[in-house]
Backbone as CSV, one residue per row, in Angstrom:
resi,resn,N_x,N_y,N_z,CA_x,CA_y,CA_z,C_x,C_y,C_z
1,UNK,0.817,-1.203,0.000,0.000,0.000,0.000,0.857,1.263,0.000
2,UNK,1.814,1.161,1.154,2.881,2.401,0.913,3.286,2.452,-0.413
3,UNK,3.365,1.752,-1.699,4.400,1.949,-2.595,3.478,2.496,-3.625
4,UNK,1.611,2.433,-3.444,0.809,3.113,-3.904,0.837,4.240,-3.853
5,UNK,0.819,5.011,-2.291,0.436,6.363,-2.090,2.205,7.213,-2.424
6,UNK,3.153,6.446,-2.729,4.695,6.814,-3.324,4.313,7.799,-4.106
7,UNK,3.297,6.537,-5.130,3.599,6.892,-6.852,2.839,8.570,-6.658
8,UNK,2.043,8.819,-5.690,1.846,10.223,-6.018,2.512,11.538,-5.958
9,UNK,3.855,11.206,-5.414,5.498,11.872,-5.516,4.710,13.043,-4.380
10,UNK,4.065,12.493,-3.474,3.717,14.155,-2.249,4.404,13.055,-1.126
11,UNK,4.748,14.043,0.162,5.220,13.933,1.401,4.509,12.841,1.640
12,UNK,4.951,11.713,2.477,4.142,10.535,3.060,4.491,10.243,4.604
13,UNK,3.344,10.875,5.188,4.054,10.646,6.633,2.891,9.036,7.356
14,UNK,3.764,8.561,7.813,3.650,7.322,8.992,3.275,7.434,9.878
15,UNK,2.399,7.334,10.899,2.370,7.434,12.214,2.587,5.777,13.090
16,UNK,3.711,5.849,13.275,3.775,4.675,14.274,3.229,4.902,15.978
17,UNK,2.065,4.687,16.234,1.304,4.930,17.244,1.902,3.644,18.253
18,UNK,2.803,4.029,18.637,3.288,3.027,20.143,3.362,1.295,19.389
19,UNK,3.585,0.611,18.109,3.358,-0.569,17.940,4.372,-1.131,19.097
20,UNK,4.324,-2.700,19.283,4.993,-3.649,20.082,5.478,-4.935,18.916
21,UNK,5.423,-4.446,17.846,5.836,-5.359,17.185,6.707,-5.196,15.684
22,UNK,6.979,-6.250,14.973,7.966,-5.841,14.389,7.998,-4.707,13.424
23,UNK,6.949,-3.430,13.708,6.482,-2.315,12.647,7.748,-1.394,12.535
24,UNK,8.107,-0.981,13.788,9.562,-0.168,13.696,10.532,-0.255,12.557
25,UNK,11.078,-1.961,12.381,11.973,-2.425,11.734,11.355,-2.320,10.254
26,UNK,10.170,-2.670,9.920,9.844,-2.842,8.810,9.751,-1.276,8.224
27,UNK,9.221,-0.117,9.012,9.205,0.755,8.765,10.825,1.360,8.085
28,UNK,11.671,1.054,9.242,12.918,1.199,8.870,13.255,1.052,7.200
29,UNK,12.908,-0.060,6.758,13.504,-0.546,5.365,12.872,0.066,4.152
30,UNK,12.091,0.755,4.902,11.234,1.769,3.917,11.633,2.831,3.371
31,UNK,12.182,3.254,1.947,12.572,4.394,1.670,10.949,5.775,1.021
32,UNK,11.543,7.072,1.309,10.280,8.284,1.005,9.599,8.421,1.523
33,UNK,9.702,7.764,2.773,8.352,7.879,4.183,8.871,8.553,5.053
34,UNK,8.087,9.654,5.700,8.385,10.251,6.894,7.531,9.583,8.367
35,UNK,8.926,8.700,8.921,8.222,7.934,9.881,8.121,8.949,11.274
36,UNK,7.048,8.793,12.127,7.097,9.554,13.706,6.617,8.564,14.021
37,UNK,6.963,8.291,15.445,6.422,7.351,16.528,6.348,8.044,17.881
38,UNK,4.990,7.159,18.055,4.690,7.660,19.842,5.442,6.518,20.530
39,UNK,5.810,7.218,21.133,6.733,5.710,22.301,5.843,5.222,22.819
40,UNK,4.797,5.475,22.923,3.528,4.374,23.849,2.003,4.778,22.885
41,UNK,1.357,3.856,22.853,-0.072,4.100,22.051,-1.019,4.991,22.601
42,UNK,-1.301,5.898,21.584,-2.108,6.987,22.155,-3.545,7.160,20.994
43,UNK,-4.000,6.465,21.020,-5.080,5.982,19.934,-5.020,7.246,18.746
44,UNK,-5.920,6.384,17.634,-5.864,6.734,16.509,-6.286,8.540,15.804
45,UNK,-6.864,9.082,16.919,-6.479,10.380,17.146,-5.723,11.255,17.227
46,UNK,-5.100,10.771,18.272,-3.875,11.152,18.648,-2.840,11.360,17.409
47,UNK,-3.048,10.015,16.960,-1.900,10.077,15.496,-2.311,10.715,14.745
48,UNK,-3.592,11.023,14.374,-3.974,12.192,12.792,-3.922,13.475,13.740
49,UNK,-3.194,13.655,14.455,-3.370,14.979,15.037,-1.501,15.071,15.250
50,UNK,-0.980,13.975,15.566,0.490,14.258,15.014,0.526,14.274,13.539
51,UNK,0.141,13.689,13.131,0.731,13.705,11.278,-0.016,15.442,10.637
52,UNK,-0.995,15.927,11.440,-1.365,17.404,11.061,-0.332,18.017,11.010
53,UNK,0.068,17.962,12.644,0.612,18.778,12.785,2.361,19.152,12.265
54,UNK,2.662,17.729,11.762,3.741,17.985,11.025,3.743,18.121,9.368
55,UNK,2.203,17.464,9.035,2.319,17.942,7.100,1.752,19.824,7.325
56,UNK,1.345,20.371,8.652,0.904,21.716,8.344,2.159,22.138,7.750
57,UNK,3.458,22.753,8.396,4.315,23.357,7.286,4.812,23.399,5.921
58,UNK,4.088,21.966,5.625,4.441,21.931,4.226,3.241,21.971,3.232
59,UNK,2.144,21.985,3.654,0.658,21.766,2.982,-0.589,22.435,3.663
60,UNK,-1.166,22.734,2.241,-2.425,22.989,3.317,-3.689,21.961,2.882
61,UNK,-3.432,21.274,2.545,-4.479,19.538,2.594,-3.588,18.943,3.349
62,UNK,-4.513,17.388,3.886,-3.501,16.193,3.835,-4.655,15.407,3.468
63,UNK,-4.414,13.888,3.275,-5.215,13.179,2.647,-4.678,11.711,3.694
64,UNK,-5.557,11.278,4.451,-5.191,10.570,5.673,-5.924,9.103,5.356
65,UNK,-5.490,7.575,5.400,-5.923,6.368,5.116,-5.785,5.794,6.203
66,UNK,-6.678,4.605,6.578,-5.891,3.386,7.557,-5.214,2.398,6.990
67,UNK,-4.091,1.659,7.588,-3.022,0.934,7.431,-3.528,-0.421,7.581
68,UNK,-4.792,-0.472,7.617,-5.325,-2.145,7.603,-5.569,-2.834,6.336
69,UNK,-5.493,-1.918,5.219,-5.618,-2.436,3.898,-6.621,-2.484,3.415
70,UNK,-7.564,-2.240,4.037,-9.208,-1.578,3.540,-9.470,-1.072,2.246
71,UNK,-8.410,-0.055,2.251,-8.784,1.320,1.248,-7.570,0.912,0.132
72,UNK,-8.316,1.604,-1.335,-7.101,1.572,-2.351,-6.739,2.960,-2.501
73,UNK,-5.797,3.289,-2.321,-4.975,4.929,-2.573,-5.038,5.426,-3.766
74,UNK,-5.316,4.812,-4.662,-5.938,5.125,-5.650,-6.897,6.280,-5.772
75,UNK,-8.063,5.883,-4.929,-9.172,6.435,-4.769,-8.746,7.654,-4.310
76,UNK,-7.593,8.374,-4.057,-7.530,9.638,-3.568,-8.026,10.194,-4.615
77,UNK,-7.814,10.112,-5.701,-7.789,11.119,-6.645,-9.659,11.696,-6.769
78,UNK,-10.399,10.561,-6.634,-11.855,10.932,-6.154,-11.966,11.776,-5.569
79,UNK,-11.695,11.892,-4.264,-11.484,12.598,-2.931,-11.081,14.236,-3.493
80,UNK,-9.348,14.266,-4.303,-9.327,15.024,-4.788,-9.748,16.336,-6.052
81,UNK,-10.560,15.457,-6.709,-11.117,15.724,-7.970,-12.869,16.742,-6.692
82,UNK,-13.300,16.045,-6.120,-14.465,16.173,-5.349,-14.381,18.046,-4.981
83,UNK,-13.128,18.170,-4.545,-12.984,20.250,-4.106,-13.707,20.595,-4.682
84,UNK,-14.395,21.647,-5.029,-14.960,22.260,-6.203,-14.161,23.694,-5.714
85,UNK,-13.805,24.486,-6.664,-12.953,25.705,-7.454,-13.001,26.530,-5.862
86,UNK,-11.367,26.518,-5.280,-11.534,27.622,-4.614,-12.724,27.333,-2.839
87,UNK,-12.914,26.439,-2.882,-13.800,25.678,-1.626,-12.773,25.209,-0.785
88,UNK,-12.907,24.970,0.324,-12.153,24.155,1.957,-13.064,23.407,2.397
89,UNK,-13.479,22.350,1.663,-14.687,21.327,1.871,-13.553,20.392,3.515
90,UNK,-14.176,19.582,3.968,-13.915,18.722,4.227,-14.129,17.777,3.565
91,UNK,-13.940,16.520,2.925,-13.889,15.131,1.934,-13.658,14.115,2.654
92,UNK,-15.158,13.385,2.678,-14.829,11.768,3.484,-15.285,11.076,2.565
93,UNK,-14.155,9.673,2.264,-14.842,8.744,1.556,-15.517,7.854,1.993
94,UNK,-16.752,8.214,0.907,-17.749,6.714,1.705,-17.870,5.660,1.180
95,UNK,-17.524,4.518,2.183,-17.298,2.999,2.049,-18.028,1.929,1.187
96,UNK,-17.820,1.600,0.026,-18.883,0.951,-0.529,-18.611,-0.724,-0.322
97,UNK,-19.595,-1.924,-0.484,-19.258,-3.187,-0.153,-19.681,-3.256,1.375
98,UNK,-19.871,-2.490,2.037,-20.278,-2.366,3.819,-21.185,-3.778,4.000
99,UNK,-21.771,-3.911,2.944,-22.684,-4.960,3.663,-22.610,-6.116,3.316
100,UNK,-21.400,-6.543,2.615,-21.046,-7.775,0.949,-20.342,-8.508,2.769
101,UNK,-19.806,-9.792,2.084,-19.500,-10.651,3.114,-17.967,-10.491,3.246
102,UNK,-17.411,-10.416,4.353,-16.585,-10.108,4.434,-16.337,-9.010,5.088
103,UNK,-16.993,-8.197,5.128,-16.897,-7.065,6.205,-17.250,-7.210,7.364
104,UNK,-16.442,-6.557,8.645,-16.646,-6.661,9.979,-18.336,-5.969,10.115
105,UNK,-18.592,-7.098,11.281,-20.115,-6.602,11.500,-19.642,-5.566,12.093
106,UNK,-18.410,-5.464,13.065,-18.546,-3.972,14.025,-18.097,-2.691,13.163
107,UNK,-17.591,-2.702,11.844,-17.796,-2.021,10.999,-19.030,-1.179,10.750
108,UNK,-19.555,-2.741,10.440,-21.271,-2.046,9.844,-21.754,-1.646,11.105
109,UNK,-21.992,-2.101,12.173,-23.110,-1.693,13.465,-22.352,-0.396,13.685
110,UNK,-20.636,-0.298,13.757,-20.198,1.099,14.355,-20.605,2.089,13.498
111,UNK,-20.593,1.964,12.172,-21.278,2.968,11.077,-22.699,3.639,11.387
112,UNK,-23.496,3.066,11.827,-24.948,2.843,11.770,-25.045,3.913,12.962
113,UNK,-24.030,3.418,13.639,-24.773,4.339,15.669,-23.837,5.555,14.983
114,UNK,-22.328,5.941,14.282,-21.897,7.073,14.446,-22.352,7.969,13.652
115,UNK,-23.576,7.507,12.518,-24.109,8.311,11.929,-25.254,9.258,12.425
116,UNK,-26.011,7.750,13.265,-27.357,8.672,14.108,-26.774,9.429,14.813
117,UNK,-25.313,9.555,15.794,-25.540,10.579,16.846,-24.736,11.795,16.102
118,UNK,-24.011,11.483,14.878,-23.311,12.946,14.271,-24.565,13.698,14.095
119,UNK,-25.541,13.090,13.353,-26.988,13.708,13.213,-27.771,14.656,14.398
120,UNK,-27.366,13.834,15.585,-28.345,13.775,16.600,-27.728,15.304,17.104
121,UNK,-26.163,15.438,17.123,-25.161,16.107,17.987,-25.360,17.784,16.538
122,UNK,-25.091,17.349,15.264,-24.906,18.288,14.536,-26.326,18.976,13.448
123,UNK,-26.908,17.641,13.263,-28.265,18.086,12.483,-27.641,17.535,11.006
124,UNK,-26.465,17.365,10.643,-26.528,17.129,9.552,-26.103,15.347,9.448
125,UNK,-26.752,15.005,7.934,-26.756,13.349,7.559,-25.925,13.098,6.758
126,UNK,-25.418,12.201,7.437,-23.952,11.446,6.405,-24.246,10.377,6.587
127,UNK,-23.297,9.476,5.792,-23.606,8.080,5.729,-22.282,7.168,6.119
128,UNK,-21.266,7.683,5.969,-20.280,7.072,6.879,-19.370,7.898,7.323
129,UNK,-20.059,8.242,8.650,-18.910,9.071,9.699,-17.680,8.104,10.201
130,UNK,-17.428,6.602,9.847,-16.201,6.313,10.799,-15.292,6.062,9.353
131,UNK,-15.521,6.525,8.151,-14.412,6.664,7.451,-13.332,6.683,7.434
132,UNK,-12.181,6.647,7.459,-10.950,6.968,7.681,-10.150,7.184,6.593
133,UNK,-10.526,7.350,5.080,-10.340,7.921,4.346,-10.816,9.359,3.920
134,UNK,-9.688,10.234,4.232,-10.603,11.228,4.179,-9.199,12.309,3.368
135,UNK,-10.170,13.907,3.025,-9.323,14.586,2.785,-9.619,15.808,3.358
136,UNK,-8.887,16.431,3.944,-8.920,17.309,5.882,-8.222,18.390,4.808
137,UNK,-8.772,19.850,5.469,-8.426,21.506,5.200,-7.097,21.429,6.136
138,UNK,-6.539,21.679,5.892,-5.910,22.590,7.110,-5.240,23.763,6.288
139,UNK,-5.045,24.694,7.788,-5.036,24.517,9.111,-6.459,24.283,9.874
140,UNK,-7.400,24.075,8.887,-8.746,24.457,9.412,-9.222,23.504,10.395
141,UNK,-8.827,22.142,10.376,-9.049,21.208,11.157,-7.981,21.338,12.434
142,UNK,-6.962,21.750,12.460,-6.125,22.119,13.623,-7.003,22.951,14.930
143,UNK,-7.224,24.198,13.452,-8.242,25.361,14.393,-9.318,24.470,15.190
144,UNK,-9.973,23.259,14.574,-11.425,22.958,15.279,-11.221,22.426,16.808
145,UNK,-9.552,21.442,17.029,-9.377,20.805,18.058,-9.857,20.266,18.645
146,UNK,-10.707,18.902,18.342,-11.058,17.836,19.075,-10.305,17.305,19.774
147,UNK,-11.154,17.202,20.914,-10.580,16.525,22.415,-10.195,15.091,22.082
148,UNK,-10.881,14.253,21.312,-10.860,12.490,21.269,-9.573,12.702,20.421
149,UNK,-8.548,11.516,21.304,-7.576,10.857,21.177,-7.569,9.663,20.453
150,UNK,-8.572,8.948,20.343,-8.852,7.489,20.127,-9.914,7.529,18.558
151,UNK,-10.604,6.159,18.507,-11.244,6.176,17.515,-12.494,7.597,17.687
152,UNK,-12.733,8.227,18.774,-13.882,9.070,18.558,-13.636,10.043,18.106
153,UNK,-12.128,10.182,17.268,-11.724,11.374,16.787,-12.405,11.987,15.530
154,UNK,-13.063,11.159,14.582,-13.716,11.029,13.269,-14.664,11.263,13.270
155,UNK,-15.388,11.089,14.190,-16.655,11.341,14.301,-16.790,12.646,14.885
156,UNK,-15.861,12.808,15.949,-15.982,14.268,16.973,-15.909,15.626,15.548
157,UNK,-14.686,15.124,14.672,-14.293,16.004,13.937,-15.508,16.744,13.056
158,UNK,-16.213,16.149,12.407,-17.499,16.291,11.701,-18.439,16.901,12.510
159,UNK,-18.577,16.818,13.689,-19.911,17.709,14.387,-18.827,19.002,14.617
160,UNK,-17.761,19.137,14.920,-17.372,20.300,15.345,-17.268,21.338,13.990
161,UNK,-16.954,20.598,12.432,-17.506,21.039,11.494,-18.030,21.748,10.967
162,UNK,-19.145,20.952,10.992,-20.550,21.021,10.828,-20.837,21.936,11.845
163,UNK,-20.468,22.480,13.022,-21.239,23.227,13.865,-20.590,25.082,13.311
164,UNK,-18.949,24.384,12.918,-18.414,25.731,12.471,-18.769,25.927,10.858
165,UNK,-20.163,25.330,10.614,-20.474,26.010,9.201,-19.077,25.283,8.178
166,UNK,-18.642,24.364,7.916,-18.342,24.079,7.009,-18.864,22.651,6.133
167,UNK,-18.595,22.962,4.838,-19.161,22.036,3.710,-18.257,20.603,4.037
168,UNK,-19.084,19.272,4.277,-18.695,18.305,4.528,-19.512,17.485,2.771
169,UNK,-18.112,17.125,2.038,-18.785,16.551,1.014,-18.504,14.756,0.976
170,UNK,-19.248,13.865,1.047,-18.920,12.282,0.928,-18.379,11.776,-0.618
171,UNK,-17.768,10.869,-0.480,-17.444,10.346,-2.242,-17.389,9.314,-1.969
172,UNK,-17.488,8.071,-3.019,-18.315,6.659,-3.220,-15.970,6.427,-3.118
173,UNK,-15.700,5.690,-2.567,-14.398,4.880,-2.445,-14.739,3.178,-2.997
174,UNK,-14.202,2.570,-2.857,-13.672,0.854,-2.628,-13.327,0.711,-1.585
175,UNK,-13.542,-0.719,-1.044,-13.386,-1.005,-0.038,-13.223,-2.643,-0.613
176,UNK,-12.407,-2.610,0.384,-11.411,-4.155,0.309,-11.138,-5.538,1.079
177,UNK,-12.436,-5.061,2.331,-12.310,-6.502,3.270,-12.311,-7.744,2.563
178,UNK,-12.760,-7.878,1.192,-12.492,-9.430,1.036,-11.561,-9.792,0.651
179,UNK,-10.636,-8.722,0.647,-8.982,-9.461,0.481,-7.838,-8.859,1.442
180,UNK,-8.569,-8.660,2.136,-7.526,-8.640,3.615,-8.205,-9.643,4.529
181,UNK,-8.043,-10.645,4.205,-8.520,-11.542,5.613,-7.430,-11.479,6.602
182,UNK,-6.513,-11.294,6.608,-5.270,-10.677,7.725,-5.636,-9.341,8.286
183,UNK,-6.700,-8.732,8.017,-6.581,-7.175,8.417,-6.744,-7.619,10.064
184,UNK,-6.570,-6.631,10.526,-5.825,-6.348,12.223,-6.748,-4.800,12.375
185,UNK,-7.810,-5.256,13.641,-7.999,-4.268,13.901,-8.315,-3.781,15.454
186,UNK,-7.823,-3.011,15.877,-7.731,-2.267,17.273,-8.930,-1.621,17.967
187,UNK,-10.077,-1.646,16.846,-11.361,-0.834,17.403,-12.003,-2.309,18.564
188,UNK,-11.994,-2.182,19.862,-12.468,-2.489,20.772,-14.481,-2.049,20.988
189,UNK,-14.966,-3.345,20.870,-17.126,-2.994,20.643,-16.867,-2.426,21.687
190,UNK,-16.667,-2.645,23.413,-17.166,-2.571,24.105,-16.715,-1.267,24.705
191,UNK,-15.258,-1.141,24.677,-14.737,0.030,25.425,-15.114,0.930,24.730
192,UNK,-14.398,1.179,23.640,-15.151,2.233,22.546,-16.237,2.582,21.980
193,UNK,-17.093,1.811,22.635,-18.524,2.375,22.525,-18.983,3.193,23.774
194,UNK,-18.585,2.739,25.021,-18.502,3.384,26.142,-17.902,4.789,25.567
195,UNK,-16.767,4.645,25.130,-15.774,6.255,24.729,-16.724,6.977,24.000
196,UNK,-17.361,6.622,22.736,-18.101,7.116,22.012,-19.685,7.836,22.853
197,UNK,-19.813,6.962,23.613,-21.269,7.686,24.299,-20.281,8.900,24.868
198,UNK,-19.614,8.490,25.384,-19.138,9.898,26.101,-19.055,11.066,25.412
199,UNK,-18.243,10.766,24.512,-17.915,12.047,23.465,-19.613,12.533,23.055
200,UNK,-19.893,11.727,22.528,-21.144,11.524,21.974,-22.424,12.639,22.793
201,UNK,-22.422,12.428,24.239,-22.854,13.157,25.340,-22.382,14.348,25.561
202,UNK,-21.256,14.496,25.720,-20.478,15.919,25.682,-21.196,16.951,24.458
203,UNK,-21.006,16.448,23.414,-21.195,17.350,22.249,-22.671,17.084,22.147
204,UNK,-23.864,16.259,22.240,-24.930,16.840,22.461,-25.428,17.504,23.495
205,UNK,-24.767,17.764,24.754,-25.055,18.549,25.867,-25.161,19.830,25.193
206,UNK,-23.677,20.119,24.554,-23.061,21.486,23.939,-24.067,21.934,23.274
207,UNK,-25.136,20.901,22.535,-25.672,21.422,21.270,-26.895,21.907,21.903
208,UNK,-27.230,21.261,23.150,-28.791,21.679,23.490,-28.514,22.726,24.114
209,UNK,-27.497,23.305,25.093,-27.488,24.220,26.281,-26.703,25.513,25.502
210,UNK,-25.798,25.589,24.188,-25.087,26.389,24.114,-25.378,26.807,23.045
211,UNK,-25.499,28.030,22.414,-25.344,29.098,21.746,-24.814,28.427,20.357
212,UNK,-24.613,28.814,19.247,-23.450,28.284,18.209,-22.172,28.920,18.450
213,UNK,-22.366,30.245,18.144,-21.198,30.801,18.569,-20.502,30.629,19.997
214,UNK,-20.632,29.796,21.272,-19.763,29.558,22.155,-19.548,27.785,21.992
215,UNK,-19.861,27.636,21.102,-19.697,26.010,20.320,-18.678,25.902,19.227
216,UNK,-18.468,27.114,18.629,-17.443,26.707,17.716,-16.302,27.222,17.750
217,UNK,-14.845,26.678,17.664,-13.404,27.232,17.810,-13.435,28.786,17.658
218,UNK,-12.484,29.443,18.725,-12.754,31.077,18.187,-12.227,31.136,16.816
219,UNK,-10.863,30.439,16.287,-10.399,30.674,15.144,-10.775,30.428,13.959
220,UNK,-12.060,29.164,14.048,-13.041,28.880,12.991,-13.936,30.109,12.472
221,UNK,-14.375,29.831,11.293,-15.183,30.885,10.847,-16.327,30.625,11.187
């Protein structure tokens, strides 16, 4: 997959999020990658919020995938083609195959609940908030600063958005569970659904008791 997102000759940064296994080394043998590592795992948040903050000096997009083999890099160019003239959309790709065999049910069920409460929290309807293909403004997403560290970072990101008035556009991707039967994945049903109500609670509290304007980043528009 790395030797996919190469061929597009832009910066490629890594986030090695605390692994315990042989990822370091393999990373090592890798040439045109800009590797960072957390010395200890600080969920998947955490890491698109290091890799911001180091493609900000050199870009003002980034275009962010998961490393489970899901997604074809290919499909950026969708994502990219999607801007329209002079716009700071946010761009999530949405997952097609979700329901073909082979896909994680906690895929599909986590899809299903993070859509109703982005709805519930922001008012607006999407169809797959736990995307992880996506293509992010910055600095504009820096400015929004979501609290979630972990998987509730994707979802948090989109209501805070959406609350600061910006255009969230979806695009039809590929999706690849039936040929990663090795995929490896870290999303935990039970804890992280617990995490998710939380977040989940927080930001609809915000939405019923507060104002818009003391809801959205001062630096957002």
């Amino acid at each position: 997959m790395i030797g996919k997102v190469l061929a597009f000759k832009r910066p490629l940064f890594v986030i090695d999020d605390g692994s315990t296994d042989a990822t370091p080394k393999v990373l090592e043998g890798l040439s045109g990658i800009i590797v960072i590592r957390h010395a200890v795992n600080q969920g998947k948040g955490a890491a698109l919020m290091t890799g911001f903050a180091a493609a900000a000096p050199l870009a003002d997009w980034v275009i962010t995938l998961d490393a489970d083999g899901q997604h074809d890099p290919t499909d950026a160019l969708a994502l990219i083609k999607a801007v329209p003239t002079g716009a700071r959309p946010f761009i999530v790709g949405r997952r097609t195959h979700m329901l073909e065999k082979g896909a994680p049910w906690t895929s599909r069920w986590g899809r299903g609940f993070s859509n109703f409460w982005v709805w519930a929290c922001s008012g607006m309807i999407l169809s797959d908030t736990q995307s992880g293909f996506r293509l992010y403004p910055l600095p504009e997403v820096l400015w929004l600063n979501p609290r979630g560290r972990r998987f509730q970072f994707e979802v948090e990101v989109l209501v805070l958005a959406a609350w600061a008035k910006m255009n969230i556009i979806e695009v039809d991707i590929s999706t690849q569970y039936r040929l990663t039967g090795h995929r490896i994945s870290y999303f935990q049903p039970g804890m992280d659904f617990w995490r998710n109500t939380a977040v989940f609670s927080r930001l609809l509290t915000k939405r019923l008791l507060l104002p818009r304007k003391l809801r959205v980043p001062k630096n957002s528009s």
